[in-house]
C-alpha angles and dihedrals in degrees: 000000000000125000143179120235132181121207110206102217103189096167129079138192087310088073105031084181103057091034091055095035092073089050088049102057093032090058098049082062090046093060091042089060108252130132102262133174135191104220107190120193137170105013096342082081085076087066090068105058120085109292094355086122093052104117107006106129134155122192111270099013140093123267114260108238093053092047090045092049085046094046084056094044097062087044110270119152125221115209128187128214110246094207090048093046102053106058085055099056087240101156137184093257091064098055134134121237114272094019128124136190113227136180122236086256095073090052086054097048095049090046092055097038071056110261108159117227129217117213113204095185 
């Protein structure tokens, strides 16, 4: 059965742990084979534009922006949330490969069409 998870990534670069821990799971899915996204909101917004995974490592676990690429390439999807983006000036054009901005309205959508989300607190 394929489902479609969402995995809720809230930390940046100033917790390398809790930003990488959601990638790491999502792209587990994503390997199996199931519809995973990345939805980054508060500072983890700063993890979808373009290098703002360079350098954001945690022991023991893989760097960021590899696990990132490697999330895109089997076909996860990293959305950005569009209230958390725009107070701090995040644009299109800064954008990642593979990221998208989205309103609260699409994670609802996809929540109630029964997407299941994944909290890493």
């Amino acid at each position: 059965m394929n489902e479609k998870l969402i995995f809720n990534c809230t930390w940046g670069r100033e917790d390398p742990e809790r930003a990488t821990l959601p990638f790491v799971a999502a792209n587990i899915a994503a390997t199996a084979g199931q519809e995973a996204i990345v939805l980054c909101t508060i500072e983890a917004v700063r993890l979808g534009t373009t290098g703002g995974t360079e350098g954001v490592e945690a022991a023991g676990l893989p760097k960021l922006c590899d696990l990132m690429s490697q999330f895109v390439a089997n076909s996860g999807k990293v959305w950005l949330c569009g209230a958390c983006t725009k107070p701090r000036g995040i644009t299109e054009e800064q954008l990642a490969q593979g990221v998208t901005i989205v309103g609260a309205a699409k994670v609802v959508e996809e929540v109630v069409g029964g997407a299941k989300t994944v909290a890493f607190a």
